[in-house]
N, C-alpha and C positions, 0 to 999 in steps of 0.2 A: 794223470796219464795212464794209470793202470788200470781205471775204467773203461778208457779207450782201449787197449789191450786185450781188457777181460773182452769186451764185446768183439772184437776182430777176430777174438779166436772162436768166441761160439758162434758168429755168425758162418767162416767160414767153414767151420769143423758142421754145422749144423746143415748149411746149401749143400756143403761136399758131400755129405754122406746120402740125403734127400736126390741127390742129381743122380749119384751112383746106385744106390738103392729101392728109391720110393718109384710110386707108379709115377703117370700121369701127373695126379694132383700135387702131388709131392715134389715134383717137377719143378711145374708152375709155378707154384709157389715159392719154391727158391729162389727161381728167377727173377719172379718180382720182387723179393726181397732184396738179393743183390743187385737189382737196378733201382729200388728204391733210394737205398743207402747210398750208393753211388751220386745220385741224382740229389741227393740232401745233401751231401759235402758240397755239393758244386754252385747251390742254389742259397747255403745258410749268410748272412748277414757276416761281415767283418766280425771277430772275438769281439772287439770292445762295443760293438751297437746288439752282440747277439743274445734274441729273446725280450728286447727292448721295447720291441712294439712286434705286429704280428707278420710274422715270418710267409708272406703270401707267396712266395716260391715254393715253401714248406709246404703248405695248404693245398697248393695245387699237386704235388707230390702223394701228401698224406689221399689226395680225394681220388686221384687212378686209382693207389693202392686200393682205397677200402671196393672202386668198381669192382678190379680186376678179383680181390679176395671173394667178395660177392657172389659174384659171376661162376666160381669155384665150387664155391658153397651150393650155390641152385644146383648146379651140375653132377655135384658129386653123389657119390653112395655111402659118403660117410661123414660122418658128424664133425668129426675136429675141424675140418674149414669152416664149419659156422663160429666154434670159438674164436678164431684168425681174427674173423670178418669183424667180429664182439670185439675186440681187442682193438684193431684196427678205428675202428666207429669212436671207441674211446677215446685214441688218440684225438682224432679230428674234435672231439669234444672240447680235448684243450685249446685248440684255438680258436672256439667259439669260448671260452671263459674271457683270453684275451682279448677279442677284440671288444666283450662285454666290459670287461674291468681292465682299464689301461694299467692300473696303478700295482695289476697283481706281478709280486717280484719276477723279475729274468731268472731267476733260480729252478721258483716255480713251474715257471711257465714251460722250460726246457726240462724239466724232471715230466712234468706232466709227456709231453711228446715222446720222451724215450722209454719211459720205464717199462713201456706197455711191448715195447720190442722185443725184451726177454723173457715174456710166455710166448709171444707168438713163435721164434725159436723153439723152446721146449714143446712147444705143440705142434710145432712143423716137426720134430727129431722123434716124437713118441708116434706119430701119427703115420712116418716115415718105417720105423721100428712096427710096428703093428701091423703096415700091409705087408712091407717083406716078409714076414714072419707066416702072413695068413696066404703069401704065394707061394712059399716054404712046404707048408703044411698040405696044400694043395697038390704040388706033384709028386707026394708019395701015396 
C-alpha cells in the first residue's frame, strides 16, 4: 500500500508542479501521464487475474502513451522527451516479453510496466525544473 502512496504523491506532486511551471512540453506531458494512469486503473484485470496473461487494455494504453511521448520528442527543442519516449518504449517492451513468455511470473510482469514510471516523473520534474529556470534566466 505504500507503493501506491509513494507513487500518488510523485505523480501528483510531479504533474502539479510541470502544469504550473513547465512550458508546453512540460504540459503535455503531464497530462498524458495523468490520463494515462487514470486510464490503467480503469482498464487493469481484477487483483486476483492481475498480470496473469497480458493486460491488452494496458497495451493499448501503454501504445497512445509511447505515440503521444513521441510526437513530443519530434517537436520539441529539448532532449528529456526523447528519454520519456526511451522509457516509455520500455515499458511496452514488457508486454511483448509477456505475450512472448506466458509462464513469466505476474510479479514480473507488473514490476516490468511500472517501474519504468518513476524516471519518466523524475524526468518530466528535472526537465520541468530546467525550462523554468532558463525562462527565469531569460527575462532578466
Amino acid at each position: 500500500m505504500s507503493r501506491i502512496l509513494l507513487f500518488s504523491l510523485l505523480l501528483f506532486a510531479t504533474t502539479g508542479y510541470a502544469l504550473w511551471r513547465g512550458d508546453r512540453d512540460s504540459r503535455v506531458v503531464a497530462l498524458i501521464c495523468l490520463a494515462a494512469v487514470a486510464l490503467t486503473q480503469f482498464l487493469l484485470s481484477p487483483v486476483s487475474e492481475r498480470y496473469t496473461s497480458v493486460e491488452v487494455g494496458v497495451v493499448l494504453v501503454d501504445l497512445v502513451t509511447l505515440v503521444g511521448f513521441t510526437a513530443i520528442a519530434l517537436f520539441s527543442q529539448r532532449f528529456w522527451p526523447l528519454w520519456v519516449a526511451g522509457f516509455q518504449l520500455t515499458t511496452l517492451v514488457g508486454h511483448l516479453l509477456k505475450a512472448i513468455d506466458w509462464s513469466l511470473l505476474p510479479q514480473a510482469y507488473g514490476a516490468a510496466l511500472t517501474f519504468w514510471s518513476y524516471p519518466i516523473l523524475l524526468i518530466l520534474a528535472i526537465g520541468t525544473w530546467r525550462s523554468h529556470r532558463r525562462r527565469m534566466a531569460s527575462e532578466y
